[in-house]
Backbone as JSON, one array per atom type, in Angstrom:
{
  "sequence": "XXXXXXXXXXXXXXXXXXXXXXXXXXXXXXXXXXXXXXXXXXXXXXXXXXXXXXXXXXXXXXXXXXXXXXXXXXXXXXXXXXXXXXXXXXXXXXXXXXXXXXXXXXXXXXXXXXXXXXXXXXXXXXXXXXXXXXXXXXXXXXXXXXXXXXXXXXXXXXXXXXXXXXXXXXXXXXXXXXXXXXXXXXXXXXXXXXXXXXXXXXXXXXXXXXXXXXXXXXXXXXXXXXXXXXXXXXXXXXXXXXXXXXXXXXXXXXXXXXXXXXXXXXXXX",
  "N": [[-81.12, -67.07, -127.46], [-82.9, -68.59, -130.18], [-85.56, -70.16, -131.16], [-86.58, -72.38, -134.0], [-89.68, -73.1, -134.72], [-91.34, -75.59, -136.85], [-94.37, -75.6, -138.55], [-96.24, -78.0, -139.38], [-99.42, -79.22, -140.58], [-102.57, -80.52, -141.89], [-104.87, -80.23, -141.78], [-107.42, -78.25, -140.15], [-106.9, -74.64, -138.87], [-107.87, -73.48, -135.39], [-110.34, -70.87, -135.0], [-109.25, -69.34, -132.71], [-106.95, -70.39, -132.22], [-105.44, -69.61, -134.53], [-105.44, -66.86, -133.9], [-103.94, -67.1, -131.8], [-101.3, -67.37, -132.73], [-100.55, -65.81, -134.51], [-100.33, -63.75, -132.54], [-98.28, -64.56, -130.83], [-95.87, -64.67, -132.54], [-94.63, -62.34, -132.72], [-94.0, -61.55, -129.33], [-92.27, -63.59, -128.7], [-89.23, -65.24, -128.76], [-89.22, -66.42, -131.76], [-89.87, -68.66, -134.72], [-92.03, -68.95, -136.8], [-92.89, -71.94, -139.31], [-94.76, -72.57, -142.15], [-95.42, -75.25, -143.49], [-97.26, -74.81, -145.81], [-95.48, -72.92, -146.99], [-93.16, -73.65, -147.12], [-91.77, -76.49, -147.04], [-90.55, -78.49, -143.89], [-87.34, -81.21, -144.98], [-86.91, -84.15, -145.34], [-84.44, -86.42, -145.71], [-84.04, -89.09, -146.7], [-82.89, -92.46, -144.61], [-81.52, -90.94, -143.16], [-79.28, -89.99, -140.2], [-79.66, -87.35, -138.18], [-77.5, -85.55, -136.26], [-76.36, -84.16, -133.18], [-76.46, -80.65, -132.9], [-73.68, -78.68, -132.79], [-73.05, -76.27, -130.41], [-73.06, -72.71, -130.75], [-73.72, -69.33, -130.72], [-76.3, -67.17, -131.17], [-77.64, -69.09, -132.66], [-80.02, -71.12, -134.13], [-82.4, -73.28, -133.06], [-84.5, -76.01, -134.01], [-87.76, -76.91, -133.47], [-90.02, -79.43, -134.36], [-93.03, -79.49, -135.62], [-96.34, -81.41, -136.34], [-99.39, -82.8, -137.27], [-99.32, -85.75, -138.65], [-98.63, -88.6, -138.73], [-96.47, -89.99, -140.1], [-94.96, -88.11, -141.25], [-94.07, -87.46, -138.82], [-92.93, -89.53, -137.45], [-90.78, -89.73, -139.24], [-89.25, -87.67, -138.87], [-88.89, -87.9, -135.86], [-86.96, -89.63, -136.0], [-85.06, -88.75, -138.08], [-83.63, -87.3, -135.84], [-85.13, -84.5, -134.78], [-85.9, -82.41, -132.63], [-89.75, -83.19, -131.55], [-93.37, -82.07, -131.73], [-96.36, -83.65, -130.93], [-99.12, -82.9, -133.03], [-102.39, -83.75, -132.12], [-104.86, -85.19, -133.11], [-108.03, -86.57, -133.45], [-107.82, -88.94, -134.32], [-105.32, -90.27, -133.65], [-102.56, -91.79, -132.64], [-101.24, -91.96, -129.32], [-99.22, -92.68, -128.37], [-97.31, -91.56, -130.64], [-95.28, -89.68, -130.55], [-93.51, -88.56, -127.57], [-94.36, -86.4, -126.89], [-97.26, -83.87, -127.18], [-100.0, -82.17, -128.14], [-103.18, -80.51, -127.97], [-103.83, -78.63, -128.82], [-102.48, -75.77, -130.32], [-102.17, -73.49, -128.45], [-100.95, -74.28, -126.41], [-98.47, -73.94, -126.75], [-95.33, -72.3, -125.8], [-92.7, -70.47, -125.59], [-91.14, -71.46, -123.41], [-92.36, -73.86, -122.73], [-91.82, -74.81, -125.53], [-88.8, -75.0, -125.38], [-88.5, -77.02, -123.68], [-89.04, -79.48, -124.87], [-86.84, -79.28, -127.06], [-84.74, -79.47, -125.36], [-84.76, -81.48, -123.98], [-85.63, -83.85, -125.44], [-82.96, -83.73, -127.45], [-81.35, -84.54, -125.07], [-80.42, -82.88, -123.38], [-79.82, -81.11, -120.07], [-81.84, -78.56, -118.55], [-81.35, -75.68, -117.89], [-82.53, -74.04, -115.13], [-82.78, -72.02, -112.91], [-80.72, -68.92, -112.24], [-78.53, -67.49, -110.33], [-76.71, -65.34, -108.27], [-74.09, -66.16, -107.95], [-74.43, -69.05, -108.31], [-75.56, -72.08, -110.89], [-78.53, -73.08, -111.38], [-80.16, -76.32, -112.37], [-81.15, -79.17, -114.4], [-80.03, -82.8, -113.6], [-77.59, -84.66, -115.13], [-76.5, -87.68, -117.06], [-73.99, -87.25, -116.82], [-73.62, -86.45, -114.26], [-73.54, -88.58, -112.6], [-70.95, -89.49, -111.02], [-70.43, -87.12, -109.44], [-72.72, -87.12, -107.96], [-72.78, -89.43, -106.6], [-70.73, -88.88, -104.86], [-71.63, -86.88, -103.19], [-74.09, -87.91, -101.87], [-72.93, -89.97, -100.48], [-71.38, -88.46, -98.49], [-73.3, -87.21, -97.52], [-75.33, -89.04, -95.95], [-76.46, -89.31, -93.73], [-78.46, -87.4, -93.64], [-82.22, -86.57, -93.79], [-83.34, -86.02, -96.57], [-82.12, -87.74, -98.06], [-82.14, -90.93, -99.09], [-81.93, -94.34, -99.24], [-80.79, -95.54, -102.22], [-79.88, -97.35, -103.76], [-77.81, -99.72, -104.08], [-75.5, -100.43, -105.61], [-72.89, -98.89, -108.45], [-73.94, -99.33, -110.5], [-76.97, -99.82, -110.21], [-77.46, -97.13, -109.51], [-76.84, -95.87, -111.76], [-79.3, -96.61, -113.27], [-81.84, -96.14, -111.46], [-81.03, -92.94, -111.67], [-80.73, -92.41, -114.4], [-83.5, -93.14, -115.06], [-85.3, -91.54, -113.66], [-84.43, -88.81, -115.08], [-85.35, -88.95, -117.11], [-88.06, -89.59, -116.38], [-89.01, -87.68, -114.7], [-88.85, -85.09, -114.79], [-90.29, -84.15, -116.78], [-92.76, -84.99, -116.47], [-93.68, -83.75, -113.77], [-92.59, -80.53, -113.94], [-90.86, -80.01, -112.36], [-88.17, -81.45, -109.58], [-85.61, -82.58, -108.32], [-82.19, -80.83, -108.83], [-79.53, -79.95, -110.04], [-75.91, -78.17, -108.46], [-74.65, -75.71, -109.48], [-71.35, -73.55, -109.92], [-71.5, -70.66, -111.17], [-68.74, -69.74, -112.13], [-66.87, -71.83, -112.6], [-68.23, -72.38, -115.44], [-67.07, -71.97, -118.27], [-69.89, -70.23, -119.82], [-70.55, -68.14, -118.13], [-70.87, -65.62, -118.08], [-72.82, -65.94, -119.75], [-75.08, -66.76, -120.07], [-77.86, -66.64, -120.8], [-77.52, -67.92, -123.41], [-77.0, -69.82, -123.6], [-79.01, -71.98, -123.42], [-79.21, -74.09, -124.65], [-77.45, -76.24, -124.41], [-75.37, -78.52, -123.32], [-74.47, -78.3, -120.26], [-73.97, -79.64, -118.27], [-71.42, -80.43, -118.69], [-70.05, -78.48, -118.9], [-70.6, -77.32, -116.32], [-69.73, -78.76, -113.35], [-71.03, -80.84, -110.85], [-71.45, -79.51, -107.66], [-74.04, -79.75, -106.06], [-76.95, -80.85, -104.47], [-80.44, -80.27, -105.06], [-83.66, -79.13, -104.29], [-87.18, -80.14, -105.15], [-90.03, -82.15, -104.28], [-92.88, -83.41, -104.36], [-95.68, -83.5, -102.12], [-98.81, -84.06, -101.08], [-100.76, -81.51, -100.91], [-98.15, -80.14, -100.59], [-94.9, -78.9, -101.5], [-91.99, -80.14, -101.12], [-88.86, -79.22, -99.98], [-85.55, -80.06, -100.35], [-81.63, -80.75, -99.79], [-78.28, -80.76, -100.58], [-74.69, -80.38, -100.05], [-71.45, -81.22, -101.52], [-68.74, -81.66, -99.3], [-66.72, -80.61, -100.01], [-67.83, -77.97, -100.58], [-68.81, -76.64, -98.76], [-70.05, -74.53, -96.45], [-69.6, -71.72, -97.29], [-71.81, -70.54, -98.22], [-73.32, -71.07, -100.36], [-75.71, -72.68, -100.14], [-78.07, -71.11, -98.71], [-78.17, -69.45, -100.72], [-79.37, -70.81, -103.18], [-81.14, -72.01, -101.88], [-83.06, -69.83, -101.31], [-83.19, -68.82, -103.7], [-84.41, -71.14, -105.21], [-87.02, -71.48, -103.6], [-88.57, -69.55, -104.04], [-88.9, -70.11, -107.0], [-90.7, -71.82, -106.57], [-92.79, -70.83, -105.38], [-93.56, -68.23, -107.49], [-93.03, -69.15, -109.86], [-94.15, -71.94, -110.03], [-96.55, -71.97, -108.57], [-97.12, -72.79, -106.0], [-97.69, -72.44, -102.28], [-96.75, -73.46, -100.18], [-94.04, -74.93, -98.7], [-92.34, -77.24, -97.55], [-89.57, -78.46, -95.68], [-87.08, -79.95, -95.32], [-84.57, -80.74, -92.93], [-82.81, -82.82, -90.9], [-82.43, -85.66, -90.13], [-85.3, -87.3, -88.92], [-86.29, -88.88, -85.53]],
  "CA": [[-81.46, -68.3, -128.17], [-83.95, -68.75, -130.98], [-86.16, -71.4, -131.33], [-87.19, -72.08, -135.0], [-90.58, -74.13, -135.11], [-91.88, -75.85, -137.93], [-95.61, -76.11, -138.47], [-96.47, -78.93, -140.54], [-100.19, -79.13, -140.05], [-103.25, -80.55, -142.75], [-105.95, -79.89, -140.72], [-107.68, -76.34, -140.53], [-106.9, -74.18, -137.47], [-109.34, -73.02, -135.08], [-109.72, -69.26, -135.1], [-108.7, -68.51, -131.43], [-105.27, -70.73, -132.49], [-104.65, -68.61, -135.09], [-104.98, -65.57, -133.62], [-102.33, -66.8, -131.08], [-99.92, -67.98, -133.37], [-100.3, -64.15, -134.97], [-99.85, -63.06, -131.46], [-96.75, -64.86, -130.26], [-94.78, -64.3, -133.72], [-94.3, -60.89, -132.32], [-93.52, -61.68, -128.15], [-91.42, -64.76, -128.63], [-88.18, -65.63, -130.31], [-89.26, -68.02, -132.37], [-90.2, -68.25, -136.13], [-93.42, -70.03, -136.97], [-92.9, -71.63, -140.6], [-96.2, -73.31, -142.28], [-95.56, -76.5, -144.66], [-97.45, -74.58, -147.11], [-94.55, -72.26, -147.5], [-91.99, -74.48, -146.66], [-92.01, -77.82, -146.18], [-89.22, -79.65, -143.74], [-86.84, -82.15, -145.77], [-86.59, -85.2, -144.91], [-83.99, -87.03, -146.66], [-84.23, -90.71, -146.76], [-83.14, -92.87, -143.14], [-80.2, -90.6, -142.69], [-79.81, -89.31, -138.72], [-79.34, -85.87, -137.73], [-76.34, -85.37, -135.17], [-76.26, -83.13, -132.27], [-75.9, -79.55, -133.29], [-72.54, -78.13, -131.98], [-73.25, -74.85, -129.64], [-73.29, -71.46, -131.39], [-74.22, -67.7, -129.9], [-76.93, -67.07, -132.04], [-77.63, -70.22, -133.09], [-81.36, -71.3, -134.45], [-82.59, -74.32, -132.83], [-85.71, -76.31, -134.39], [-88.54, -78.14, -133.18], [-91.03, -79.88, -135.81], [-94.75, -79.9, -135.01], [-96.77, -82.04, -137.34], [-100.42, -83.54, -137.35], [-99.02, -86.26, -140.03], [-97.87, -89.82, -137.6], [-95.68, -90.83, -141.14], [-93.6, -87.4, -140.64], [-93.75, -87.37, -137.28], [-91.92, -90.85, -137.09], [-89.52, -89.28, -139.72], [-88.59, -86.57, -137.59], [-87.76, -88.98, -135.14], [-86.04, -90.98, -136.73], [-83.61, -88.17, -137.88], [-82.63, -86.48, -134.69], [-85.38, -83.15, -134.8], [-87.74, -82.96, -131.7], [-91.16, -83.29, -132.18], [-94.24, -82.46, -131.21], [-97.41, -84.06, -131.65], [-100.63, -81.99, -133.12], [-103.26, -84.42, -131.49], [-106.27, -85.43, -134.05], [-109.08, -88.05, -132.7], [-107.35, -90.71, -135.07], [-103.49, -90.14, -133.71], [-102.27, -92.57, -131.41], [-100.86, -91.3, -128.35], [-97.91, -92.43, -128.58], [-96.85, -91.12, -131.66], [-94.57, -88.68, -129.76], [-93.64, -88.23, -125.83], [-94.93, -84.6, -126.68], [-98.11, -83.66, -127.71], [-100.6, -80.96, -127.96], [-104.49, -80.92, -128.5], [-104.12, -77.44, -129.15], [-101.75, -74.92, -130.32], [-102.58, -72.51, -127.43], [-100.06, -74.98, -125.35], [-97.09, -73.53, -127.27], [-95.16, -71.12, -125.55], [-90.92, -70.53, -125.01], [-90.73, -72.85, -121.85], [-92.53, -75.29, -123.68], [-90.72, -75.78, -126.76], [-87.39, -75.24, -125.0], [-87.88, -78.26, -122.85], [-89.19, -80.5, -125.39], [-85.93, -79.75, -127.48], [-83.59, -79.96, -124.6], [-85.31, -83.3, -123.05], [-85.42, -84.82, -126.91], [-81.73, -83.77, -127.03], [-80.91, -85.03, -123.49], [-79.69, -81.96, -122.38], [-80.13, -80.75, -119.11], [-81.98, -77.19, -118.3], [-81.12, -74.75, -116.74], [-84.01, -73.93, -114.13], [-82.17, -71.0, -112.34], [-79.63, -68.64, -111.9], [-78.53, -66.56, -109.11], [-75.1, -64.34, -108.14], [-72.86, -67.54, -107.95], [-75.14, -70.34, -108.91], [-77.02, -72.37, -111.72], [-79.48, -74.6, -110.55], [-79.97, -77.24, -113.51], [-81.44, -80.61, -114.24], [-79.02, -83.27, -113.4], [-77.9, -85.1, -116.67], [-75.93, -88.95, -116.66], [-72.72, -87.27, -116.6], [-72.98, -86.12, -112.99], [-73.36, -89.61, -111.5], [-70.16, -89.89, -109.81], [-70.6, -86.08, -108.55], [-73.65, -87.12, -107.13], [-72.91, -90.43, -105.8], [-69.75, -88.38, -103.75], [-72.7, -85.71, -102.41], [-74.91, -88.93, -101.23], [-71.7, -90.59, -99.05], [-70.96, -87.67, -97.51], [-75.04, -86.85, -96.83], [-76.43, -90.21, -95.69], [-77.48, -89.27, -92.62], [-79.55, -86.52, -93.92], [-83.22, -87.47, -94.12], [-83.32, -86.22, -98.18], [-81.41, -88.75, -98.77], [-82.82, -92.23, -98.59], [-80.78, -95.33, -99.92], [-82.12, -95.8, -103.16], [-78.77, -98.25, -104.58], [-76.5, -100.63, -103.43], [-74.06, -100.36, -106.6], [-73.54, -98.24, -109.25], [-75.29, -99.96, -111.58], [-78.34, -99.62, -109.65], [-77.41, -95.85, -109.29], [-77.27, -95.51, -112.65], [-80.19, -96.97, -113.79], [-81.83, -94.87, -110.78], [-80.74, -91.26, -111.85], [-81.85, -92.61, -116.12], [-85.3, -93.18, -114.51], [-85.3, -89.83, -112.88], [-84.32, -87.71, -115.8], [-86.23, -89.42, -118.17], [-89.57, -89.53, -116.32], [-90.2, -86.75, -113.43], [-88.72, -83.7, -114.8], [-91.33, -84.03, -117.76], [-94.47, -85.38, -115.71], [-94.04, -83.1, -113.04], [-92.39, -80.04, -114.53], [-89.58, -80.09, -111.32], [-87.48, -82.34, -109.56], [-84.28, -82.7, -107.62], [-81.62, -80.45, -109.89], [-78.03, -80.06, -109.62], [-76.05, -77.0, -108.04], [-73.17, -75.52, -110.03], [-70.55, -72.72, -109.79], [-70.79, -70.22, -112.32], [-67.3, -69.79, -111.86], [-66.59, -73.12, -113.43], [-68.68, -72.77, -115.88], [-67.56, -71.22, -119.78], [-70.26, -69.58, -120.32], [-70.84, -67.99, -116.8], [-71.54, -64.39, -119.0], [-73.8, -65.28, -120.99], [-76.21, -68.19, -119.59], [-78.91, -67.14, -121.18], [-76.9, -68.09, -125.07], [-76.56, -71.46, -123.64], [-79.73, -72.76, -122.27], [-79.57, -75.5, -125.53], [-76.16, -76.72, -124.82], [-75.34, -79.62, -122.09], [-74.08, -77.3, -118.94], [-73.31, -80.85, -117.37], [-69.77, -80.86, -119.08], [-68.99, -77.39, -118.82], [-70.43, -77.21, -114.94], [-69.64, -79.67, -112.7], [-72.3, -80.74, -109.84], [-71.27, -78.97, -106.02], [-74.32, -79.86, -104.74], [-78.08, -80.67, -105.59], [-81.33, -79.03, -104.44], [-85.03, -79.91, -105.18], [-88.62, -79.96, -104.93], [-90.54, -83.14, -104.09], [-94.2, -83.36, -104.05], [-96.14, -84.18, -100.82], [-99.93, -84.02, -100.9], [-100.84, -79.94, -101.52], [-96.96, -79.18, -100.7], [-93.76, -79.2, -101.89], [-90.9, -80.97, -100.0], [-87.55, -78.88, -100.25], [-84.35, -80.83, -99.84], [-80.57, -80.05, -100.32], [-77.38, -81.07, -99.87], [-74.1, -79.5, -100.62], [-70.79, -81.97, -101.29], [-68.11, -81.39, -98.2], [-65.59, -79.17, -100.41], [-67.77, -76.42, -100.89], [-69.6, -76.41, -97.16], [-69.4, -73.1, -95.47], [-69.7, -70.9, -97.85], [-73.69, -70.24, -97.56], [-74.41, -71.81, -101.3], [-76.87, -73.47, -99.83], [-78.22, -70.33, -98.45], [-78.26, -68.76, -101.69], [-79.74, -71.56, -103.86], [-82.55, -72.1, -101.19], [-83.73, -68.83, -101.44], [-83.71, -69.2, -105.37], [-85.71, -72.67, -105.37], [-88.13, -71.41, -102.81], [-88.98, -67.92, -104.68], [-89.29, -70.18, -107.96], [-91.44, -72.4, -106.36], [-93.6, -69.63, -105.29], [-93.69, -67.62, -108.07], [-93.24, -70.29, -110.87], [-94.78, -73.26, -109.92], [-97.68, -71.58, -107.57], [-96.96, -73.47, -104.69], [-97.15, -71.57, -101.43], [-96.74, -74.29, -98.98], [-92.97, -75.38, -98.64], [-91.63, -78.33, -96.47], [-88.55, -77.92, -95.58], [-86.44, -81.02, -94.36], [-83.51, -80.08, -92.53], [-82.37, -83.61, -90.3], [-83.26, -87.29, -89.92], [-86.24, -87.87, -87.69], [-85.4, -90.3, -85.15]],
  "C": [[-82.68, -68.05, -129.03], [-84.45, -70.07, -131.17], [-87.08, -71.5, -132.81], [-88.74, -73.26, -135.39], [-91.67, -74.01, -136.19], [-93.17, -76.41, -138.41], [-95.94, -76.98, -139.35], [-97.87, -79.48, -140.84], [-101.27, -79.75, -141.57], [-104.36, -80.35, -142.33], [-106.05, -78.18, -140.44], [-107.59, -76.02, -139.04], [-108.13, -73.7, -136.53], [-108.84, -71.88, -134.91], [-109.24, -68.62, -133.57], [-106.79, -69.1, -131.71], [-104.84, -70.01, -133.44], [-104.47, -67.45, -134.62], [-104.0, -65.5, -132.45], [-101.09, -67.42, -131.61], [-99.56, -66.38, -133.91], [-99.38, -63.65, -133.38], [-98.29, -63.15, -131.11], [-96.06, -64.94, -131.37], [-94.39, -63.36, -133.08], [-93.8, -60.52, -131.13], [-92.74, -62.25, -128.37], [-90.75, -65.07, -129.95], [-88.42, -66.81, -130.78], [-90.06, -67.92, -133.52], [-91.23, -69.57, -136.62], [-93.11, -70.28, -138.78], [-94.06, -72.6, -141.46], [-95.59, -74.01, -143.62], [-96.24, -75.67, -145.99], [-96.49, -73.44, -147.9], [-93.18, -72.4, -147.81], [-92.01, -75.56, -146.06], [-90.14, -78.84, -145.45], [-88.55, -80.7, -144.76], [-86.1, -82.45, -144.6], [-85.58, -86.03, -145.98], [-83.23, -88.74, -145.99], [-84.0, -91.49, -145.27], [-81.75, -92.26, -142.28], [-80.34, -89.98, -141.34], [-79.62, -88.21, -139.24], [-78.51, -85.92, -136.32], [-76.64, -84.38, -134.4], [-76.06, -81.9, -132.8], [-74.86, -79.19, -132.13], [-73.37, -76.55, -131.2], [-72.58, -73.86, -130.35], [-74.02, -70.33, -131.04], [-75.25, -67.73, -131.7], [-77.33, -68.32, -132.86], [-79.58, -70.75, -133.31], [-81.7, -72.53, -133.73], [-84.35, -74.98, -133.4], [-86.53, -77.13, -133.79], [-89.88, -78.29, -134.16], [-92.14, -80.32, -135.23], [-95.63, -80.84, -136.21], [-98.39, -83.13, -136.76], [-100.47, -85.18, -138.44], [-98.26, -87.43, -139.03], [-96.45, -90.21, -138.91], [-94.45, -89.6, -140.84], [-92.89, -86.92, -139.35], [-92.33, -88.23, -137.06], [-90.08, -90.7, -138.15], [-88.82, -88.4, -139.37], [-87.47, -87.04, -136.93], [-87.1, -89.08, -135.21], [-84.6, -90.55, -137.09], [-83.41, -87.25, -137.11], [-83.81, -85.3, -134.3], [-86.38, -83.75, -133.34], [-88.34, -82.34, -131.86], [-92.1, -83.2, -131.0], [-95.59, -82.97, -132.15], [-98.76, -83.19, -131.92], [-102.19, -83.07, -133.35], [-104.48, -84.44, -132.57], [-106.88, -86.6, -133.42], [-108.58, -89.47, -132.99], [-105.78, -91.13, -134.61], [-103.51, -91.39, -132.86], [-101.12, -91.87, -130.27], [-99.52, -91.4, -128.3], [-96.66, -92.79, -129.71], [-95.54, -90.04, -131.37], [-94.41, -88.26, -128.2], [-93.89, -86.72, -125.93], [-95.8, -84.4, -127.39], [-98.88, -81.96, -127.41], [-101.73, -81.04, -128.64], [-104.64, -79.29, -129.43], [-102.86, -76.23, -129.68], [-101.55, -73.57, -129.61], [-101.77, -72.99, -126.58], [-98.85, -74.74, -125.5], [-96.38, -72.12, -126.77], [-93.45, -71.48, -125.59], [-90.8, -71.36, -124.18], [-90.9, -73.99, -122.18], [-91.81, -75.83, -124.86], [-88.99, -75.85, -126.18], [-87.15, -76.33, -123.79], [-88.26, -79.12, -123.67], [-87.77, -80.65, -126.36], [-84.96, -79.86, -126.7], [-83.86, -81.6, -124.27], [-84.73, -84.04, -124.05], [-84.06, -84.95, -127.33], [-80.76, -84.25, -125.78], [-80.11, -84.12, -122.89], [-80.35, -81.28, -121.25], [-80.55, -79.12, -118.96], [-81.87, -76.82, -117.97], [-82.42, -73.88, -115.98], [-83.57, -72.3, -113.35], [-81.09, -70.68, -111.8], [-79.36, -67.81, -110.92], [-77.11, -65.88, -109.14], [-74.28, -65.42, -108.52], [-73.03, -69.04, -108.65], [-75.65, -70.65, -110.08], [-77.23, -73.61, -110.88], [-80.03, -75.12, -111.94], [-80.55, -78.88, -113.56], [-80.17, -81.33, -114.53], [-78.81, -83.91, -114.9], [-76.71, -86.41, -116.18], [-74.77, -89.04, -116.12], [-72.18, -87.2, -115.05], [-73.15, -87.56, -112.27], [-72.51, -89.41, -110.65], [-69.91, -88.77, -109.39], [-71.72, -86.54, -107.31], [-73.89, -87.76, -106.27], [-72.04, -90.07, -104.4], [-71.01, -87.95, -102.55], [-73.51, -86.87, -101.56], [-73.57, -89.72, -100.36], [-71.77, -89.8, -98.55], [-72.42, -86.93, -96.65], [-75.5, -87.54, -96.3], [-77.23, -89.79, -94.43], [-78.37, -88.13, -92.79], [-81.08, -87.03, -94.26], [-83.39, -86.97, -95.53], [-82.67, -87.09, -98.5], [-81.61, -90.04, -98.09], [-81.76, -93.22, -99.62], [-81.8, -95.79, -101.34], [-81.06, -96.86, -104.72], [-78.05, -99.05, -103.85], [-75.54, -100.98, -104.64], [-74.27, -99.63, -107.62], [-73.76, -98.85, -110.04], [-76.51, -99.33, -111.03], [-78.62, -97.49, -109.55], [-77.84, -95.25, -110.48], [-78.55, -95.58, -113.78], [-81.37, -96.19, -112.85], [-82.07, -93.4, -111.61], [-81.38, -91.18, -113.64], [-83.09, -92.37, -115.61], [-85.52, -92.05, -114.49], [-85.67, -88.76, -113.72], [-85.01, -88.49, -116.98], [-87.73, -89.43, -117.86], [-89.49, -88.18, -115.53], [-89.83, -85.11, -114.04], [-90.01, -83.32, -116.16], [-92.56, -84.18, -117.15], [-94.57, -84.19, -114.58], [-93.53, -81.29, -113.25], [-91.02, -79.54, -113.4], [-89.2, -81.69, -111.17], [-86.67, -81.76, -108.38], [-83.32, -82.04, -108.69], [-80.58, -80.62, -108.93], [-77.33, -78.37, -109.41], [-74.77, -76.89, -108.91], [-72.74, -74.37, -109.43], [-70.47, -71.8, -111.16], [-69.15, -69.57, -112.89], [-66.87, -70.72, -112.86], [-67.23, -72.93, -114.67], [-67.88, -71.99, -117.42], [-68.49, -69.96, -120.24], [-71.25, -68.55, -119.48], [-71.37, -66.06, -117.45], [-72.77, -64.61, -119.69], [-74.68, -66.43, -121.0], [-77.48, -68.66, -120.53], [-78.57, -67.87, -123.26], [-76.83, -69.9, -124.48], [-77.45, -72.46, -123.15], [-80.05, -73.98, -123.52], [-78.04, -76.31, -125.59], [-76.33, -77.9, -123.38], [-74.55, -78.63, -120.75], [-73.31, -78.44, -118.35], [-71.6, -80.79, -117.65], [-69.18, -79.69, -119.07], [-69.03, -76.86, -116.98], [-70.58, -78.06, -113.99], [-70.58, -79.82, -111.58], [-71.08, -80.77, -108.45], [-72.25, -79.73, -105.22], [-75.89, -80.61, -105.33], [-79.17, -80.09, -104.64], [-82.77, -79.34, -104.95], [-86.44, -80.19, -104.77], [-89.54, -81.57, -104.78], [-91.94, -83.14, -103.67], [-95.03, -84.3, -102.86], [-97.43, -83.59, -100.73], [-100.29, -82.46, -101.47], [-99.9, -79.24, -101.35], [-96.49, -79.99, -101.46], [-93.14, -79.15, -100.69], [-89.67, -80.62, -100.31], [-86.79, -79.64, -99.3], [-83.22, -80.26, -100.29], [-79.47, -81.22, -99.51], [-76.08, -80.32, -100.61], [-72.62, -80.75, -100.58], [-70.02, -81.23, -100.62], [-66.87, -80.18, -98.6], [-65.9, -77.73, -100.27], [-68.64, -75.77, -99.59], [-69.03, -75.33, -96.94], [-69.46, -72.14, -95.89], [-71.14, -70.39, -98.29], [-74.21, -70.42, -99.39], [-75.27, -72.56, -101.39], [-78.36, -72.44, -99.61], [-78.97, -69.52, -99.94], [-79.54, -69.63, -102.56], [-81.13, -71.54, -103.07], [-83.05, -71.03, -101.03], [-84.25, -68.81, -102.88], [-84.84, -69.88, -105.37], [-87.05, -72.0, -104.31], [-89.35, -70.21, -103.22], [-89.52, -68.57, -106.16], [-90.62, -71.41, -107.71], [-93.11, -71.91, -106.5], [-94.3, -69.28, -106.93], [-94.09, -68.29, -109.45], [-94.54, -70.91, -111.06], [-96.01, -72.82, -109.22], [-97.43, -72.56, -106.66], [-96.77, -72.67, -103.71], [-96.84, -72.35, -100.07], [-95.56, -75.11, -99.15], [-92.66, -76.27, -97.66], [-90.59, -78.37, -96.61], [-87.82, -78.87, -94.35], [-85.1, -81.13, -94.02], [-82.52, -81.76, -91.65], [-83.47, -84.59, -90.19], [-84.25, -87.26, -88.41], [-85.99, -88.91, -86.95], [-86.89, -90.77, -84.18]]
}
């Protein structure tokens, strides 16, 4: 994947940000292009549509110190971040940045998946992706919660789907951004399309090409994390649980710095 971002900036850099914008031209796929060489077009209140999925495929995100092209961004489809000045208002953009030192691959590839509403892929393993859940899996997920209730990860948190669905929106709209985890979803790369070549697809929706087995997930509890799981009843037995919880617990680690795991296995009685 390439990520093509577009600096749009009037304001003078500071010299440690330039010398890491030099830097990461050269580590990271991704093509820095400066307004004074090229300026984005905007043309008039027309959207911008989903880009279809493509191997090799450029994807853009538009940075801009400027609230008037910011909001035109918006407006047609590109995601945006914000380049923070004393006078901005905050929320000029659900993505910001005081600094251009905050820009790295992880970062711009969740602000254009989120802004796109596609779900990320968090990790992969022999058999598995582990993935943020996305609207489509509701009625995967609502199966996995009947057949789990008595598990203590799973607390009643609906009495119809309505309530479910308004629920699981919340979810993926606030915590995977504020906290940089979550609760994800377990797939089969088996099922999946593009089970070769994962990493060509981490800007596409996964939800519709891999169906949710199971889900799996990190929950914050004072200076730990609170691993949970569950697996729906078809694919029990086959130790993808096993697998996945070794994943999540290694990216916890290693990732996230967390070395203190909780690990909730049955309802307390």
């Amino acid at each position: 994947m390439e990520i093509e971002l577009w600096i749009d900036i009037n304001c003078q850099l500071e010299e440690e940000e330039q010398k890491y914008i030099e830097s990461i031209r050269e580590i990271l796929p991704m093509i820095f292009i400066s307004d004074k060489s090229g300026s984005m077009e905007f043309n008039g209140d027309t959207n911008v549509k989903k880009e279809p999925y493509a191997v090799n495929q450029k994807y853009t995100v538009y940075l801009s110190d400027d609230p008037q092209k910011i909001r035109q961004a918006k407006k047609q489809g590109y995601p945006v971040i914000a380049y923070l000045r004393d006078d901005m208002s905050l929320d000029v953009s659900p993505y910001a940045v005081k600094s251009l030192l905050a820009l790295d691959e992880e970062y711009l590839a969740r602000v254009y998946c989120h802004s796109k509403g596609i779900p990320q892929v968090i990790i992969t393993t022999d058999r598995l992706i582990i993935r943020e859940m996305a609207m489509s899996d509701l009625d995967a997920l609502l199966e996995i919660y009947e057949t789990n209730e008595k598990t203590a990860f799973f607390q009643a948190f609906y009495d119809n789907r309505e309530e479910a669905a308004a629920y699981l929106a919340d979810y993926i709209r606030n915590v995977y951004d504020f906290y940089g985890f979550g609760i994800w979803g377990i797939c089969l790369k088996e099922d999946s399309a593009m089970a070769d070549d994962i990493s060509d697809a981490q800007m596409i929706d996964l939800s519709i090409w891999c169906p949710l087995i199971g889900i799996i997930g990190l929950t914050p509890r004072d200076e730990a994390l609170e691993l949970g799981y569950a697996l729906a009843k078809a694919y029990q037995g086959r130790k993808y649980i096993v697998e996945a919880r070794e994943a999540v617990i290694e990216y916890a680690k290693e990732v996230l710095g967390y070395q203190e795991i909780i690990e909730i296995t049955q309802k307390s009685k």
